[in-house]
C-alpha distance (Angstrom), angle and dihedral (degrees) to the residues before:
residue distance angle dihedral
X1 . . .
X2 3.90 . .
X3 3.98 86.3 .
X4 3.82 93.5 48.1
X5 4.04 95.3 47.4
X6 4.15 89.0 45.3
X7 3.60 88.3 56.6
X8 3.50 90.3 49.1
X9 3.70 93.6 47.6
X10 3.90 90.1 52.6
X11 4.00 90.8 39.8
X12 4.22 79.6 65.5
X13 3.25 101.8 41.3
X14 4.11 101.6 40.0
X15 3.80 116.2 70.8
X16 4.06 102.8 -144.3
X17 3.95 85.8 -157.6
X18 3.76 123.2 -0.4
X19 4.18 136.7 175.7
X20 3.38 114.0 -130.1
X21 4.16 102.6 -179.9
X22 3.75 88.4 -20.8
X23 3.83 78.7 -49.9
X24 4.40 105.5 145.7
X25 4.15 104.3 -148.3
X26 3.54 112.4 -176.9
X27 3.96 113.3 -162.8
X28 3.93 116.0 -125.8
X29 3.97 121.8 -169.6
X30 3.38 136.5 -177.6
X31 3.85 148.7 163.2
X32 3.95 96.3 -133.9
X33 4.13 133.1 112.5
X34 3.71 111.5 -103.6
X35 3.43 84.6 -127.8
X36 3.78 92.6 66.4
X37 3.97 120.8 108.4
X38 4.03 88.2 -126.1
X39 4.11 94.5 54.4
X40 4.04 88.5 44.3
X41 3.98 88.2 51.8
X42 3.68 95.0 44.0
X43 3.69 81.8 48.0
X44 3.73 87.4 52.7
X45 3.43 83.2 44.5
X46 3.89 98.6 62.4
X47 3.67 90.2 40.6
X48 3.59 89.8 62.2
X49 3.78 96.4 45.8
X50 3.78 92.5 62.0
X51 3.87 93.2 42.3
X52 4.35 89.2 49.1
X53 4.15 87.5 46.0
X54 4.11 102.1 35.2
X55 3.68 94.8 -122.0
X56 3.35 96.9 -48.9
X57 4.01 102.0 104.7
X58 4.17 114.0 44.6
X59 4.10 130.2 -179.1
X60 3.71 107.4 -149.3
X61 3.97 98.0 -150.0
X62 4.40 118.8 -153.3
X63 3.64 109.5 -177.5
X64 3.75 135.0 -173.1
X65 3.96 96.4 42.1
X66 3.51 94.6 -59.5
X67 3.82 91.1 156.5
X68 3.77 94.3 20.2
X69 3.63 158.7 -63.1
X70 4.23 116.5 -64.3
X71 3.01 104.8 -89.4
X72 3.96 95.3 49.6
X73 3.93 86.3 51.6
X74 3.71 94.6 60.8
X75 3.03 97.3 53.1
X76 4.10 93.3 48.4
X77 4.34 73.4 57.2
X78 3.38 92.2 56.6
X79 3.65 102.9 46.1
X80 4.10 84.4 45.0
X81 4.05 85.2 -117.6
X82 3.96 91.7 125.3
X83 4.02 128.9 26.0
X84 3.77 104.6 -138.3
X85 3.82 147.4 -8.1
X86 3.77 139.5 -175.7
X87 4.10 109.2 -130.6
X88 4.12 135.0 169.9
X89 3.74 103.7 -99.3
X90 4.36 77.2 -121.4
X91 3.80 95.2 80.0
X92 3.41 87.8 34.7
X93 3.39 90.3 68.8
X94 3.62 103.3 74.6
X95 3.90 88.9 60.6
X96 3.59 100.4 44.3
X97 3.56 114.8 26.4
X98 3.45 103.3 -161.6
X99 3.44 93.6 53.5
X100 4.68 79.8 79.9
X101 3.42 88.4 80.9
X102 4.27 85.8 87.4
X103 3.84 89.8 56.2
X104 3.83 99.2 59.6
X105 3.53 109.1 96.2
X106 3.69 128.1 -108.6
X107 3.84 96.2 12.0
X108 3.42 92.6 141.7
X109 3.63 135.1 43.1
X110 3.66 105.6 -144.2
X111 3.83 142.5 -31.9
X112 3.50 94.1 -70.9
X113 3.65 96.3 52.2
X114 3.87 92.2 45.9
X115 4.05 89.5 53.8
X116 3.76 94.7 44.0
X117 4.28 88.6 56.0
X118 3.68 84.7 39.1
X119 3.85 86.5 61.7
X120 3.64 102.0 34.0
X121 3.61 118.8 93.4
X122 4.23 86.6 -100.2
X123 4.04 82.8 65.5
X124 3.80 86.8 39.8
X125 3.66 96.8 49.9
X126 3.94 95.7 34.4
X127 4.25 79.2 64.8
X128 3.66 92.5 49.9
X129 3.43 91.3 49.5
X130 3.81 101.3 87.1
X131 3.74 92.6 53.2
X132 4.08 89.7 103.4
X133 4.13 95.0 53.2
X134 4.30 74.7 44.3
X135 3.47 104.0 -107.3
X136 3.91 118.4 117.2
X137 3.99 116.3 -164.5
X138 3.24 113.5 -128.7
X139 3.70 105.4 -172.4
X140 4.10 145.7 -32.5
X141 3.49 122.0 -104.7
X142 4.02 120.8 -159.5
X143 3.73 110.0 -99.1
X144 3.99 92.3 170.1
X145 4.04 116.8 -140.3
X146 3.72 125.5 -52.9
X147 3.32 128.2 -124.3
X148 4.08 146.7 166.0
X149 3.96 128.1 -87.3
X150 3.92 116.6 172.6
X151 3.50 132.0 -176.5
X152 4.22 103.6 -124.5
X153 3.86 111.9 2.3
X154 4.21 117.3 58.3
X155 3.22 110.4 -148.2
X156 3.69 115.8 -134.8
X157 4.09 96.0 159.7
X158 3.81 139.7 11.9
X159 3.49 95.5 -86.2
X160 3.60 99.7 56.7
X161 3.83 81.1 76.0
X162 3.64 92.6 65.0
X163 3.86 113.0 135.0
X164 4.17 87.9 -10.1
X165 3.93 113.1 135.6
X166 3.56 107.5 -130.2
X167 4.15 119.0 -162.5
X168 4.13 106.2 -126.1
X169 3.14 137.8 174.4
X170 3.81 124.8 -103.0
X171 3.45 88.6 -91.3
X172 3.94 124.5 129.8
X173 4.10 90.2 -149.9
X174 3.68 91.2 43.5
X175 3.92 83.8 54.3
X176 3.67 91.1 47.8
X177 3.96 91.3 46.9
X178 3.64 93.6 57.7
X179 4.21 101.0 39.1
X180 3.70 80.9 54.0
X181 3.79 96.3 54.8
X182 3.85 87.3 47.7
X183 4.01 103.3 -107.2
X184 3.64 127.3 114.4
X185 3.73 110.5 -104.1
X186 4.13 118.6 -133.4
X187 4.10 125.3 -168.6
X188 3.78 109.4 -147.6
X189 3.43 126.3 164.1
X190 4.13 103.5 -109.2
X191 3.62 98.8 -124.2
X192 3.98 89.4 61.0
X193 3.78 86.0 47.1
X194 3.96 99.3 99.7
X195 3.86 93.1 44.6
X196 4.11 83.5 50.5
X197 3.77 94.6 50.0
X198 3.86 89.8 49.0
X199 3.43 103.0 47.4
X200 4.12 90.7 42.4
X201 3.85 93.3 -119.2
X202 3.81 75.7 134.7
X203 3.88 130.1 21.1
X204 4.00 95.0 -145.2
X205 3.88 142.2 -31.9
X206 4.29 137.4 -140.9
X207 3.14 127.3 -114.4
X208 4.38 146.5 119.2
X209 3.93 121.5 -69.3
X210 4.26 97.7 -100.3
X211 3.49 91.7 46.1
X212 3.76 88.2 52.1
X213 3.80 100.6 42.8
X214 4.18 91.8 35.0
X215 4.25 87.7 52.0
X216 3.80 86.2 46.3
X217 3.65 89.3 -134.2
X218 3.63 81.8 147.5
X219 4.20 101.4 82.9
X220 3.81 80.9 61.7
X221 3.85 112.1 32.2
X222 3.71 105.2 55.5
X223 3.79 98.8 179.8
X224 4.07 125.6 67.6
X225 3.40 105.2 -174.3
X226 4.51 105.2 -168.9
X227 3.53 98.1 -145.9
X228 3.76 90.3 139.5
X229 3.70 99.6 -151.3
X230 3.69 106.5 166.9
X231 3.52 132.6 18.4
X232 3.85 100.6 -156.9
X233 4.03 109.0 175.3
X234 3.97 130.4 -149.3
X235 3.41 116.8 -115.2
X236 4.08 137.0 -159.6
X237 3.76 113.8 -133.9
X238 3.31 129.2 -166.5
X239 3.74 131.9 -154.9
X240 3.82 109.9 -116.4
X241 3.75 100.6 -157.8
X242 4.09 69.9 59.0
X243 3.19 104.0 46.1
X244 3.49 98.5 46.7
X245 4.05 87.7 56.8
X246 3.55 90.2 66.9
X247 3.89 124.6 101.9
X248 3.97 109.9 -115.9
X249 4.23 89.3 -104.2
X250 3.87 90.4 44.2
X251 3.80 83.5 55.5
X252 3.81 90.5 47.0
X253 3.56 94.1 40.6
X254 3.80 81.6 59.9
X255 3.70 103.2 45.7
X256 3.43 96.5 51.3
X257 4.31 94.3 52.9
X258 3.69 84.2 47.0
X259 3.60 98.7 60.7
X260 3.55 97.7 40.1
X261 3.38 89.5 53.6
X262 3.68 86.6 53.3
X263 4.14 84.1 67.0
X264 3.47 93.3 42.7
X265 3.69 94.1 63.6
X266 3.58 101.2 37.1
X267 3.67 85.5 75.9
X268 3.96 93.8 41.4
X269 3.65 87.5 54.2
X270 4.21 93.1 55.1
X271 4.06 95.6 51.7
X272 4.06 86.4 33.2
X273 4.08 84.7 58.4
X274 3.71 98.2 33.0
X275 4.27 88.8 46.8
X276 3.94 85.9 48.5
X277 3.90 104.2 50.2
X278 3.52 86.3 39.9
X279 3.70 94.9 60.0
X280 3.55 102.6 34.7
X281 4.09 82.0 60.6
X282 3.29 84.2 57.4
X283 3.40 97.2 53.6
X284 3.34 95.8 67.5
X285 4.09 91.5 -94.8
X286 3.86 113.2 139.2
X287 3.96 118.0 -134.9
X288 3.75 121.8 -144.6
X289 3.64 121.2 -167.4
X290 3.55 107.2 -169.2
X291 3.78 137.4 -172.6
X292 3.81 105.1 -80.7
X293 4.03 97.3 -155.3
X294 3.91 100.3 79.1
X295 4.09 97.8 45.6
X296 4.59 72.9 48.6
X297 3.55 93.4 52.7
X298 3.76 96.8 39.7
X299 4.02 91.2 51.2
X300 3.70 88.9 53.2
X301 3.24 84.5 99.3
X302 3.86 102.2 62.6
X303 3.77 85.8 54.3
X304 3.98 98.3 49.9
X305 4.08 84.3 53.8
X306 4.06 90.5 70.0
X307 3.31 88.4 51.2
X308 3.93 107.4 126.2
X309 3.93 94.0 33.0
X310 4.23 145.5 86.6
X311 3.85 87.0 -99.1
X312 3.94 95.4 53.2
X313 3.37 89.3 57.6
X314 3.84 101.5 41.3
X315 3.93 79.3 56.5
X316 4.18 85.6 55.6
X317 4.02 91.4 45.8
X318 4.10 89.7 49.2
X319 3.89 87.0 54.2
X320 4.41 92.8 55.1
X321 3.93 84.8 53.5
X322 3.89 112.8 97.5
């Protein structure tokens, strides 16, 4: 009830789209670090949007949960309360369920891969996909690979995670992922994360380089083990009751800054990861790189358990892109 009347509250109080001397402001929240490559592009993102429309089209940008965590901010989006927002395709899941498909493990077999599904029409309609729960993706932004980092045991092969509690998100596939491997998969909300780590509620967690070194999960987790198990992107969504608002240019004028932001932070992301393993090294943190195959075969598994459904064989169509 407290959640319901906050939203409420904020649904008053926050303008989704406003005009300001004929001035169109679209509203953008999100739960990231300014310092993050994906706030500086959308950033980038807003600067070009007023340059494309000549001041006549701004995004209003509030960073580090300002107005909430994810999964609050899509559902400002689908009330129309809020304009935009940058999520994990994880919470994302429990809106749009095919949007899972980027939690199973090993779906893609490098970088390259991942960007050429991104930019098929599977990425394309995987972003359209939300449009009927009234969120419309608007583009992916590079989230690298995930991986584990634990605080006493390095884990060289899947059965060094054997009775380890691993931080997840609230994500059934992430679940899946790590029962598979053998560990004992914990939700916790990621700003209680460091506390977590230090007090050994949980023995380690998953996720890319920046997030690792920008958390500072490093002065407790001493072991960063690249096994690269997921590759789960960030994506912009867009409200459509907001979208649909818009004037065909202002939707153009849009479109166009997104992508080009979506350049713009591809290379952010490289020196952000480069920077970040770098320093963690530094810090005294020890980085494993182990053999990828048996954390593969031992996820085989999680695949064989779609089998019979549309996400089984999106997993087959991923495979025939090159």
């Amino acid at each position: 009830m407290k959640k319901v009347l906050l939203l409420a509250i904020i649904a008053l109080t926050l303008l989704y789209c406003q005009s300001e001397s004929k001035v169109t402001v679209i509203k953008l929240a999100h739960a990231l670090d300014p310092s993050h490559s994906v706030h500086k592009a959308m950033v980038y993102m807003a600067e070009r949007v007023k340059e494309k429309s000549g001041g006549k089209m701004r995004v209003d940008i509030y960073s580090s949960g300002q107005l909430g965590q994810e999964r609050d901010l899509i559902e400002l989006l689908q009330i129309g309360s809020l304009g935009m927002t940058k999520v994990s395709t994880a919470p994302l899941e429990a809106f749009v369920p095919e949007i899972q498909i980027f939690g199973i493990p090993y779906v893609f077999r490098d970088d390259q891969h991942r960007w050429n599904v991104l930019n098929s029409e599977i990425g394309k309609n995987l972003l359209l996909a939300g449009e009927k729960y009234f969120l419309r993706g608007m583009c992916y932004y590079d989230a690298g690979s995930r991986s584990f980092y634990t605080k006493d045991v390095p884990i060289n092969t899947p059965s060094d995670l054997n009775g380890l509690k691993i931080r997840v998100m609230k994500s059934l596939t992430s679940f899946e992922m790590v029962k598979a491997l053998g560990g004992s998969a914990t939700p916790i909300p990621w700003g209680e994360l460091y506390t977590a780590l230090q007090q050994g509620v949980v023995d380690g967690a998953e996720n890319n380089p920046p997030s690792f070194y920008l958390s500072r999960h490093y002065e407790v987790c001493k072991y960063y083990s690249l096994d690269e198990h997921t590759s789960i992107p960030d994506i912009l969504i867009m409200s459509t009751k907001v979208w649909d608002r818009l004037s065909p240019i202002e939707q153009q004028w849009l479109q166009e800054a997104v992508d080009e932001s979506v350049e713009y932070q591809k290379k952010l992301w490289k020196e952000s990861t480069d920077e970040s393993l770098s320093a963690v090294e530094e810090a005294g943190v020890q980085i494993l790189r182990p053999d990828k195959q048996p954390f593969q075969d031992a996820v085989q598994q999680v695949h064989d358990s779609y089998k019979g459904t549309p996400i089984y064989d999106l997993i087959q169509e991923i495979q025939t892109i090159q």
